[in-house]
C-alpha positions as CSV (number, residue, x, y, z in Angstrom):
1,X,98.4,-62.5,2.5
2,X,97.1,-59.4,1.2
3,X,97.4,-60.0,-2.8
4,X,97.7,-57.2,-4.8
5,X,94.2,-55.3,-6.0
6,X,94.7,-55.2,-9.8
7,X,93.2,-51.9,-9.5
8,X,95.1,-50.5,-6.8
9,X,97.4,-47.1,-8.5
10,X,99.8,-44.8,-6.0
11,X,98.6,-41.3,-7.2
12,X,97.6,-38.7,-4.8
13,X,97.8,-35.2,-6.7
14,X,95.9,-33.3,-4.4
15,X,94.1,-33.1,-0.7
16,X,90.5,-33.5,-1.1
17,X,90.1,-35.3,-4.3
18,X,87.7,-38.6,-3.5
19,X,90.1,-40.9,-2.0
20,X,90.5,-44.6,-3.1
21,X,93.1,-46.3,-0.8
22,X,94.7,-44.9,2.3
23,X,97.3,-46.6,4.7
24,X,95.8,-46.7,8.4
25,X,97.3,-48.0,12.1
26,X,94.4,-49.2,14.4
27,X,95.6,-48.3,18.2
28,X,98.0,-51.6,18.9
29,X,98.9,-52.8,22.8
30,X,102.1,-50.5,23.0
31,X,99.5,-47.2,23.2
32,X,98.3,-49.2,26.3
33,X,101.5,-49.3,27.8
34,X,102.9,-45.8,27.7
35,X,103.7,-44.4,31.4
36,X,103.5,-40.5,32.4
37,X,107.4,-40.5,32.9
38,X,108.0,-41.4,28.9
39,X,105.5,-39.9,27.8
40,X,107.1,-37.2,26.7
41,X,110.2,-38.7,25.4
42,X,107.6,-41.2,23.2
43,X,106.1,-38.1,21.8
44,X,102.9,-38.5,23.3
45,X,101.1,-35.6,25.7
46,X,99.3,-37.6,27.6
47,X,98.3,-41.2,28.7
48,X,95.1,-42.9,27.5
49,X,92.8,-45.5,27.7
50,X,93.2,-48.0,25.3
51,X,89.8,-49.8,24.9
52,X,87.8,-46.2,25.4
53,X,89.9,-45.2,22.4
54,X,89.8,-48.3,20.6
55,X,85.9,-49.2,20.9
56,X,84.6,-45.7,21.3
57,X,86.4,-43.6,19.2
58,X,89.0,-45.5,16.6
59,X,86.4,-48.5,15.6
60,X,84.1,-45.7,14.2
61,X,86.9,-44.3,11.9
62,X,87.5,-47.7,10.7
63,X,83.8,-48.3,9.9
64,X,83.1,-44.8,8.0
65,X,86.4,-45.4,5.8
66,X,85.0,-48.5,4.8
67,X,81.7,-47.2,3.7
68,X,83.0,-44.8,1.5
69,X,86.0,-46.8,0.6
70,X,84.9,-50.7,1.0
71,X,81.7,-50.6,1.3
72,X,81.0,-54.6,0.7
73,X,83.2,-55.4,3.5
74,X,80.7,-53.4,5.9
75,X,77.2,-53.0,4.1
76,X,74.7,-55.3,5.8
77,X,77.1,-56.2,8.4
78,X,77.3,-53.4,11.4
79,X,75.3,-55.3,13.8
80,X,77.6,-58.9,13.4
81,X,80.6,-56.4,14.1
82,X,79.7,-54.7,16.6
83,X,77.7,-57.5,18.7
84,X,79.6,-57.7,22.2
85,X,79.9,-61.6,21.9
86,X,82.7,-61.0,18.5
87,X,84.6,-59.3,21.0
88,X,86.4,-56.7,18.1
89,X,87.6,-59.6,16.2
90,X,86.4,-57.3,13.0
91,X,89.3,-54.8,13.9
92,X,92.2,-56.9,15.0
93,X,94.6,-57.7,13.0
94,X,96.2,-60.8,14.1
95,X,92.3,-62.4,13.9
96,X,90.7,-64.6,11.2
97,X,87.8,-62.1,10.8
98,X,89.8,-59.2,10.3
99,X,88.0,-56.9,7.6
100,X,91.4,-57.1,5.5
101,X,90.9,-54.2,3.4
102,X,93.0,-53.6,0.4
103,X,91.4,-49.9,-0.1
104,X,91.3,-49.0,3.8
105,X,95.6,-50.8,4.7
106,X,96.4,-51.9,8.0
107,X,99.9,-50.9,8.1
108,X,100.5,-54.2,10.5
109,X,99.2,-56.5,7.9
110,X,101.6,-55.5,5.4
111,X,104.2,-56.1,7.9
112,X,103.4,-59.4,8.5
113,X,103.1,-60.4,4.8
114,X,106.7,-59.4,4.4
115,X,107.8,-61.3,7.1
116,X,106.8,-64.9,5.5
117,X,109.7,-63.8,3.3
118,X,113.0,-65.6,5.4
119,X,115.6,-63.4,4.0
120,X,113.2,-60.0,4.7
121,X,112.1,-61.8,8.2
122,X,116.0,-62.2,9.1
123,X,117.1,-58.7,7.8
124,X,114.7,-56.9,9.6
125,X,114.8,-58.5,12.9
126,X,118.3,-57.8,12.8
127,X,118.1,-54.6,11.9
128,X,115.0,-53.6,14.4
129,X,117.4,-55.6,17.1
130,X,120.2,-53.4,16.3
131,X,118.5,-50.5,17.1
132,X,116.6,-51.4,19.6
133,X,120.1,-53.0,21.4
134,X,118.6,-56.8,22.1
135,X,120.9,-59.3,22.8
136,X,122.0,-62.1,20.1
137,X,119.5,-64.9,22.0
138,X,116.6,-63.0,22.2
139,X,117.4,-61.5,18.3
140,X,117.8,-65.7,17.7
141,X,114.1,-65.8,19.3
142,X,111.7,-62.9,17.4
143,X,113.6,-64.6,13.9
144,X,111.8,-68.1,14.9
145,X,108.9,-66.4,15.7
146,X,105.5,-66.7,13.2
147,X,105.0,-63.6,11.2
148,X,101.8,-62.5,12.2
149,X,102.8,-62.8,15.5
150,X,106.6,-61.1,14.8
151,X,104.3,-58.1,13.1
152,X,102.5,-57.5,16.2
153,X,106.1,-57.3,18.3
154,X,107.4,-55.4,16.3
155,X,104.1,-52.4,16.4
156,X,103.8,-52.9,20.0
157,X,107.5,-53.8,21.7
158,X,106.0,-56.6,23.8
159,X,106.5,-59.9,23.8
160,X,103.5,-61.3,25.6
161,X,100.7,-59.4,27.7
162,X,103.3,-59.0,30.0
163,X,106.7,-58.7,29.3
164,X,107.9,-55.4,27.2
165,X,111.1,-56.2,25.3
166,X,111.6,-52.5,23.7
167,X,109.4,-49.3,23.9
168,X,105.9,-49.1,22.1
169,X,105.5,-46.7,18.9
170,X,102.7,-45.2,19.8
171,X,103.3,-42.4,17.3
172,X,102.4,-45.4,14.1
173,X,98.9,-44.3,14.2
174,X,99.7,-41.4,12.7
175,X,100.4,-43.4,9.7
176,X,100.9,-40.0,7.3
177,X,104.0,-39.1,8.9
178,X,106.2,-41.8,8.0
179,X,105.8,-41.2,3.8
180,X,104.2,-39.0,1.6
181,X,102.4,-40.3,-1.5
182,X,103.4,-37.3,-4.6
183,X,101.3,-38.0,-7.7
184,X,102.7,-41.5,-8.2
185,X,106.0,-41.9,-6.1
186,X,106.2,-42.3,-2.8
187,X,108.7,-39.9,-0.3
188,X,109.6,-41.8,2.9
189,X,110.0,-39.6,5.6
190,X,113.3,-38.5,8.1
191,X,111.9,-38.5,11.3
192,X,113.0,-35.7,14.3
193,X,112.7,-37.7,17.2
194,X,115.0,-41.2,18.0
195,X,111.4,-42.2,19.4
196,X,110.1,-42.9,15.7
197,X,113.0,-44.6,13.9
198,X,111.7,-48.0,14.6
199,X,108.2,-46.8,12.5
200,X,110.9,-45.5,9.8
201,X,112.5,-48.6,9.5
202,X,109.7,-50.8,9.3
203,X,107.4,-48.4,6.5
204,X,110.9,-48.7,4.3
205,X,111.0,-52.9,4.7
206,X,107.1,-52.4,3.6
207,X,107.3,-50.0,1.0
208,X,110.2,-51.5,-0.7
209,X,109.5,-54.9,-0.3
210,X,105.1,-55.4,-0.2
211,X,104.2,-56.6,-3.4
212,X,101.1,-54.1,-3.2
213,X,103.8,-51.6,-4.5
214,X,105.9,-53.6,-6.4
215,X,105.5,-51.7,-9.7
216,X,106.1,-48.4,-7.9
217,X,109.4,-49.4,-6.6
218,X,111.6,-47.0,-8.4
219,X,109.2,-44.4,-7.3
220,X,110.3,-44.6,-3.6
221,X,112.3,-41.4,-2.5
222,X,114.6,-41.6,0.2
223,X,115.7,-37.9,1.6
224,X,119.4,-38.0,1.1
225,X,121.7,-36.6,4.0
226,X,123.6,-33.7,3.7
227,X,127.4,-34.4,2.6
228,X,129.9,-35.1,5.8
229,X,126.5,-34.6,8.1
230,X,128.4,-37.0,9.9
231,X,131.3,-34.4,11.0
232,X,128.6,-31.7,11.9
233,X,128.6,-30.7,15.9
234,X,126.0,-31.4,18.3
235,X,122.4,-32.8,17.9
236,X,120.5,-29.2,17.1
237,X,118.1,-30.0,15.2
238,X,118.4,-26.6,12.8
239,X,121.6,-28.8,11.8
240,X,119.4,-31.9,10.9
241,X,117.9,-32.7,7.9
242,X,114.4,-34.5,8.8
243,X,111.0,-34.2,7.5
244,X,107.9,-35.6,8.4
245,X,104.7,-36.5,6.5
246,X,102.7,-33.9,8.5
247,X,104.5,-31.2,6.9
248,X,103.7,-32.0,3.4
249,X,101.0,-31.7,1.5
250,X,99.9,-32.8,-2.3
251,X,98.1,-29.5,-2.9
252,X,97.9,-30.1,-7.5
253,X,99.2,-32.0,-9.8
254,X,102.2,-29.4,-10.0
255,X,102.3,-28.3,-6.9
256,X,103.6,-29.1,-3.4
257,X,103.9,-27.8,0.0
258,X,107.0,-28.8,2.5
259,X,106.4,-27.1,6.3
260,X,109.6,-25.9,8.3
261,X,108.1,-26.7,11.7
262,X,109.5,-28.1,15.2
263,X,109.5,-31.4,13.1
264,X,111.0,-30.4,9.8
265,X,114.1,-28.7,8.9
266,X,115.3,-26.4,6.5
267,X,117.9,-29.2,5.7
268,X,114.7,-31.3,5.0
269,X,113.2,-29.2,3.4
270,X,115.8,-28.3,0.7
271,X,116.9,-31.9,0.2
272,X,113.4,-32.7,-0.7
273,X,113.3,-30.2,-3.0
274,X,116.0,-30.6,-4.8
275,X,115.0,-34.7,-5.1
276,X,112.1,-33.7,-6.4
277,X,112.8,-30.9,-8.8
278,X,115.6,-33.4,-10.3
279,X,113.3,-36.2,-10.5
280,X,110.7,-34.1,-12.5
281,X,107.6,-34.8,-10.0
282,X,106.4,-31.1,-9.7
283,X,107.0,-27.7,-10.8
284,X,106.3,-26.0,-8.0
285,X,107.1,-26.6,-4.2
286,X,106.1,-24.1,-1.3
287,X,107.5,-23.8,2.1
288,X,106.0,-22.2,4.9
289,X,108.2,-21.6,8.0
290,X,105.9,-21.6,11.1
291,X,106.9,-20.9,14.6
292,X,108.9,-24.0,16.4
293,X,106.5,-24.8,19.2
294,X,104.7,-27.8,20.5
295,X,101.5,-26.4,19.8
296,X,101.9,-26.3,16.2
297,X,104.1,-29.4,15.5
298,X,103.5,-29.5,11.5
299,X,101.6,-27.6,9.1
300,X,98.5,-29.6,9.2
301,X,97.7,-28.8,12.8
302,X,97.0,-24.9,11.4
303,X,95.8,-25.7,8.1
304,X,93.8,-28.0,6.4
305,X,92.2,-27.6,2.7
306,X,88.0,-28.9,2.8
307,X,87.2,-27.4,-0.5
308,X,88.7,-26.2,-3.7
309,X,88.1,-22.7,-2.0
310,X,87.7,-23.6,1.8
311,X,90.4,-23.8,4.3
312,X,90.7,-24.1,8.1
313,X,93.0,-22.2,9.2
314,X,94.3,-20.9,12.7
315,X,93.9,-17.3,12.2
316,X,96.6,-16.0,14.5
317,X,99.0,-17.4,11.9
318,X,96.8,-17.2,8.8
319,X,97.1,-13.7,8.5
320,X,99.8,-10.2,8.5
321,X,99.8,-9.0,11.9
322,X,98.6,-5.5,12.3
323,X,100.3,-2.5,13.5
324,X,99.5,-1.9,17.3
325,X,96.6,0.7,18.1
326,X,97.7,0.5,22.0
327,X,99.1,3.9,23.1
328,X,101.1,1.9,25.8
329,X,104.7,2.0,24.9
330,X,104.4,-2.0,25.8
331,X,102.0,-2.9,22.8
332,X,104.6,-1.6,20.5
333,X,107.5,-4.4,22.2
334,X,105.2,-6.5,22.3
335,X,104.1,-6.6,18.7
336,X,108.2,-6.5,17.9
337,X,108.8,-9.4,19.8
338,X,106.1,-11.4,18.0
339,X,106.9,-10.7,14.7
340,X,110.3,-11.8,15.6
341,X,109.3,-15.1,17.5
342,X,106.0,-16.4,16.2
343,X,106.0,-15.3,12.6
344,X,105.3,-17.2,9.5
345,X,107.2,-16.9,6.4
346,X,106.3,-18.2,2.8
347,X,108.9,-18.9,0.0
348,X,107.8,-20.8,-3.1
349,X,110.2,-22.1,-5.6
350,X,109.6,-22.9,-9.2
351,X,111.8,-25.4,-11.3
352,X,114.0,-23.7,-13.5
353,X,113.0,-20.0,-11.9
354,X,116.1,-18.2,-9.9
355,X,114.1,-16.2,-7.9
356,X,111.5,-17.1,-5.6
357,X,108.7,-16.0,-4.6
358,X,106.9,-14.7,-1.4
359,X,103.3,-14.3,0.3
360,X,102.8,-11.9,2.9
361,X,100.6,-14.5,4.9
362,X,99.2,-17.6,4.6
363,X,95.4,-16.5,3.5
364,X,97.3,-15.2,0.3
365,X,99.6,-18.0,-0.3
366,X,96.1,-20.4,0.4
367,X,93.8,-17.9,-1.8
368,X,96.7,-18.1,-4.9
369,X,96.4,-22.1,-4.5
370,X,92.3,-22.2,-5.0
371,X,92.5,-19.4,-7.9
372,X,95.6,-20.3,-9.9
373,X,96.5,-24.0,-9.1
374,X,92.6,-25.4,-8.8
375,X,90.8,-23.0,-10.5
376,X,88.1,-22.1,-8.5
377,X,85.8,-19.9,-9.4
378,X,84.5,-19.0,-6.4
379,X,85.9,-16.8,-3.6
380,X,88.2,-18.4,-1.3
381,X,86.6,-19.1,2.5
382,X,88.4,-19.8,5.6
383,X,86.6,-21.5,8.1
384,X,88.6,-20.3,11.9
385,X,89.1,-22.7,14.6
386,X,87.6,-21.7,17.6
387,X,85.6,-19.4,15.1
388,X,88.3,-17.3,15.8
389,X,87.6,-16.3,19.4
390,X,89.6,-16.2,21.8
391,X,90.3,-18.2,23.8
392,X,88.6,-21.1,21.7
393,X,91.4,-20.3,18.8
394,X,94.1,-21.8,20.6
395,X,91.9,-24.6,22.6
396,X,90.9,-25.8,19.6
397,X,93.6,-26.0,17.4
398,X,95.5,-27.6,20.5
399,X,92.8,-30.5,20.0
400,X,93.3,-30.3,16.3
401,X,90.3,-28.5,15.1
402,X,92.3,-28.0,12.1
403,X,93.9,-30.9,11.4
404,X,91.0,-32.5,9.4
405,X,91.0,-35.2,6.5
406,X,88.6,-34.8,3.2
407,X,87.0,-38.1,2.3
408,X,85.9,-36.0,-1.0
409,X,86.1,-32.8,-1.4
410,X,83.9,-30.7,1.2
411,X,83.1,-33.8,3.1
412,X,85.9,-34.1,6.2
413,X,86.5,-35.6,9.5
414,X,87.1,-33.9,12.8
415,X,86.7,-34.7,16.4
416,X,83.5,-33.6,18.4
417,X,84.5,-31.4,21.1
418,X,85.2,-28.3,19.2
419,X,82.2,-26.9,19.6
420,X,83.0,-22.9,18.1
421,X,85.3,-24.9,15.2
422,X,81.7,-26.6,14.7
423,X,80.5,-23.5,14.9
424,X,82.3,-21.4,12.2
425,X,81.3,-24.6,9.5
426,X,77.8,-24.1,10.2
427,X,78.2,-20.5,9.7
428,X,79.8,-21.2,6.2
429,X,76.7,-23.5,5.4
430,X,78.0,-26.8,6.3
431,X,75.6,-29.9,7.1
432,X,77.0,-31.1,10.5
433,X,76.4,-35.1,11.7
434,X,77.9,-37.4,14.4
435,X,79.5,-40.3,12.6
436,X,77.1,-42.5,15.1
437,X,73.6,-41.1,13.3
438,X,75.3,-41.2,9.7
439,X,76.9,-45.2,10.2
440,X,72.6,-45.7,11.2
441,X,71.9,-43.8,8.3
442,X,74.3,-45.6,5.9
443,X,73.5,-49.2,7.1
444,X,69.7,-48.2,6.9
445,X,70.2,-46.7,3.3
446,X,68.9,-43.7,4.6
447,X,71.5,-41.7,3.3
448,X,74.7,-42.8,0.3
449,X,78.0,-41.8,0.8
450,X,78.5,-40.8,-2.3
451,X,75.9,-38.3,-2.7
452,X,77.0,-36.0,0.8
453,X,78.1,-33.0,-0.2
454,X,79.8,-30.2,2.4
455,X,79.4,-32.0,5.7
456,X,81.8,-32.2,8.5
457,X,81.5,-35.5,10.2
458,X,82.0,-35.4,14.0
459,X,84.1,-37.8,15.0
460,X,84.2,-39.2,19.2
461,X,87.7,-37.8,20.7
462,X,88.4,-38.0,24.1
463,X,91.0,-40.2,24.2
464,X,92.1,-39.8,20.7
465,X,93.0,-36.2,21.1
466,X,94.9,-36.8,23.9
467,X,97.7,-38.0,21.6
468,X,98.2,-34.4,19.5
469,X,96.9,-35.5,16.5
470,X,94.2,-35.6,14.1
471,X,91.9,-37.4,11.1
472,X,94.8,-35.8,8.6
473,X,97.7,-37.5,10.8
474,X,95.9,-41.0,10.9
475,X,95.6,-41.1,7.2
476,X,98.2,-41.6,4.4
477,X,96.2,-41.8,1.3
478,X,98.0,-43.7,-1.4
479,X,94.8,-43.3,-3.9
480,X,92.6,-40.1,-4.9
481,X,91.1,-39.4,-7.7
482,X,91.8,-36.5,-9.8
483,X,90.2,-33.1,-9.5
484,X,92.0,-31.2,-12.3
C-alpha cells in the first residue's frame, strides 16, 4: 500500500508553478484493445499500438516526471530500467518493482489500495457491475478477486489476456479530466460522454476513500445537478450539466477559469460556479465559450500558459476577427457566418459583483491574467501553434501543439512533430531538447533539473497523439508550489 507522504498537501493555485505531486495513468491493456468500429463511441480518433506507445513514447514521460519530481527513485538507475531483460517491470503496476511514486500517482495503485478495504471492495464492484450490466455470478466473481488484480479489471475491462468482460477506458490516461485540484479542494468532474462514467466512478471511490487524501475529505466537490434535471427532455447536451477537467484551469490563487466547450456545458459551468463562489475558494471565475467542435474539445487544446507572460495560443481563436478587405460580396457572408459559428466569447464573474465582465478576445482576457492576477512585469508573449501559418495552425493544434504541461514555469512538455509550433518557441528565445538527450544529460549530471530555465522539452508522439490529447490532459497535478 501506498502510505501517506507526511509531506504530501492538495494545493494547486496556479498552472506553471513548480509542481510537487501529480496524478498519472500509464497506457493499461484496454488501449490495446480498442477496434476502428468503437472507436469513436470510446472517444478515441484512432487505433494504436500499445507497446510503440508504451516503450517509446509514455515510459519517457514517466522517467522525466520522476527526475524533477522523484528523483531518488530514478537517479543512478536508467540503465537497470530500461535493460530489455526487466522487461518494463519499472512501469507496471501490478509488478514488485514498480517505481511506486508518491509524488508522480499511478491512478491504478490507488485503486487497488482501496480495494483491500471489504466493504469499499464490495461497494464498488457492485456499483461498477451495475453500470456496466454484469450478471449476479460474474459480480459474485470480480468481489473474490485479489485487489491488485480487481484494480487492473476494473482500468482495462478484461478479465484475462483474452476474454473482455466490459469496454476498456481508454480515455483514464487523461487523468486531468476526471477532477480538478483548486487551491486545496478537489472538484470531481461530470463527464459528457456515457464512455467515461466508469473513470468517474472509480476517481470518486479514490478520492473519497484513499487515505492519501484523507485530511482533504471535506474538500471534495461534487457538481450538483440541476433541480428536476430528471423531468428535462431529450439527451442534448446544451440541457446537461457536465464539466470536464480539461476545461478548467487554476490560473491564481483567486482566480479560475471554466471552458464552455463540446465537453462542458453552460449548466456545468454555472453549477461550478456557484459551488465555488458559496464555498469561498476564489473570487474570481472566467468562462470562455469556444466553438463546439471536435477539433477543439476543451480549452487546453487552444491554450496553454508557459510563463507568467507566455501563452500558446491557437491564433484563429486568440484574437477579434477583422473586418473583411475582400471586395467579393462572398467575403462579407463569409465573415458573418463565422462570427456567428466559430466565435469565442468571454464573461468573467466576481463574487459579490452583479455585473460581469467581458474581453473582446482571448489575447486580452490572457494579457489581463499575466498583468493583474500574476503581476508580470513584462509584456505578455503568445507563442502560435503552427507559428501561425497556415496550414500548420490547424495541423498542429489537431496534434495538440497547445496543449502543453509546465513542469516549472517556462519549462513545458510537448510532443515532437510540430515542427513550426517548435518553431515559433525558438523564435521567442526558447532552449529546445528531445527528452532522449536531456534523460542522458540528467543521469550523466550533465545538466539539473532544477536549474533549466525556458525550455520546451520534445516529447516522442506518434502513437500518443493519435488519441486527441496532450502533456496537460495526462497530468492532474495535486501539488505546486506557489508563485504569488
Amino acid at each position: 500500500m501506498i502510505l501517506p507522504d507526511k509531506n504530501f498537501k492538495l494545493n494547486v493555485s496556479s498552472e506553471i508553478g513548480d509542481l510537487r505531486a501529480l496524478l498519472i495513468h500509464s497506457p493499461d491493456n484496454g488501449l490495446g484493445r480498442v477496434v476502428p468500429s468503437k472507436a469513436q463511441d470510446w472517444l478515441f480518433e484512432d487505433i494504436v499500438h500499445l507497446d510503440s506507445m508504451r516503450k517509446n513514447e509514455y515510459d519517457y514521460y514517466i522517467k522525466l516526471l520522476l527526475y524533477f519530481l522523484d528523483p531518488d527513485k530514478i537517479k543512478g538507475k536508467l540503465k537497470e530500467i530500461d535493460a530489455r531483460e526487466n522487461n518494463r517491470s519499472f512501469f507496471k503496476p501490478d509488478n514488485k518493482d514498480f517505481y511506486a511514486s508518491d509524488k508522480v500517482i499511478e491512478i491504478q495503485t490507488l485503486l487497488a489500495d482501496i480495494l483491500e478495504n471489504d466493504d469499499i471492495r464490495n461497494k464498488l464492484t457492485a456499483s461498477v457491475c451495475a453500470i456496466e450490466s454484469c450478471n449476479y455470478r460474474l459480480q459474485q466473481k470480480l468481489t473474490n478477486t485479489a485487489p491488485v488484480e480487481l484494480a487492473r479489471i476494473f482500468i482495462s475491462g478484461s478479465l484475462d489476456s483474452n476474454e473482455m468482460i466490459f469496454a476498456p477506458i481508454p480515455n483514464l490516461i487523461f487523468s486531468r479530466d476526471i477532477g480538478i485540484a483548486i487551491n486545496n479542494y478537489m472538484l470531481l468532474n461530470k463527464p459528457a460522454k456515457k464512455a467515461r462514467s466508469r473513470e468517474t466512478l472509480l476517481a470518486r471511490y479514490i478520492f473519497f476513500n484513499h487515505p492519501l487524501f484523507a485530511d482533504y475529505r471535506d474538500n471534495i466537490l461534487e457538481i450538483p445537478e440541476t433541480v428536476q434535471h430528471f423531468l428535462r427532455p431529450g439527451e442534448d447536451q446544451d440541457e446537461k450539466t457536465t464539466l470536464e477537467g480539461g476545461d478548467v484551469m487554476m490560473i491564481s490563487p483567486e482566480h479560475l477559469i471554466i471552458g464552455c466547450s463540446e465537453r462542458t456545458s453552460a449548466s456545468g459551468a454555472n453549477e461550478a460556479i456557484k459551488l465555488l463562489f458559496a464555498a469561498d475558494i476564489v473570487k474570481k471565475i472566467t468562462v470562455v465559450k469556444i466553438p463546439h467542435r471536435r477539433d477543439y474539445m476543451h480549452i487546453d487544446t487552444v491554450f496553454t500558459q508557459v510563463k507568467r507572460n507566455v501563452w500558446v495560443v491557437l491564433h484563429s481563436l486568440a484574437v477579434t476577427q477583422s473586418p473583411a478587405e475582400d471586395s467579393e460580396p462572398i467575403a462579407w457572408l463569409a465573415e458573418k457566418k463565422t462570427k456567428e459559428k466559430d466565435r469565442t466569447d468571454i464573461i468573467q464573474f466576481e463574487k459579490g459583483r452583479k455585473k460581469p465582465r467581458t474581453f473582446n478576445c482571448l489575447e486580452d482576457l490572457l494579457t489581463d491574467i499575466s498583468q493583474n492576477d500574476l503581476q508580470s512585469q513584462e509584456e505578455t508573449k503568445f507563442i502560435y501553434s503552427g507559428n501561425d501559418t497556415f496550414p500548420y495552425d490547424a495541423r498542429e493544434q489537431w496534434t495538440d501543439s497547445c496543449n502543453l504541461l509546465a513542469i516549472k514555469e517556462g519549462v513545458v512538455l510537448g510532443y515532437d512533430r510540430n515542427d513550426k509550433t517548435i518553431e515559433a518557441f525558438k523564435q521567442n528565445g526558447f532552449q529546445v531538447i528531445k527528452v532522449k538527450d536531456l534523460l542522458r544529460k540528467f543521469e550523466n549530471d550533465e545538466l539539473d533539473p532544477q536549474t533549466m530555465r525556458n525550455t520546451l522539452i520534445l516529447m516522442p508522439s506518434a502513437e500518443l497523439s493519435r488519441a486527441r490529447g496532450g502533456f496537460h490532459c495526462m497530468s492532474m497535478p495535486l501539488q505546486r508550489d506557489s508563485i504569488i
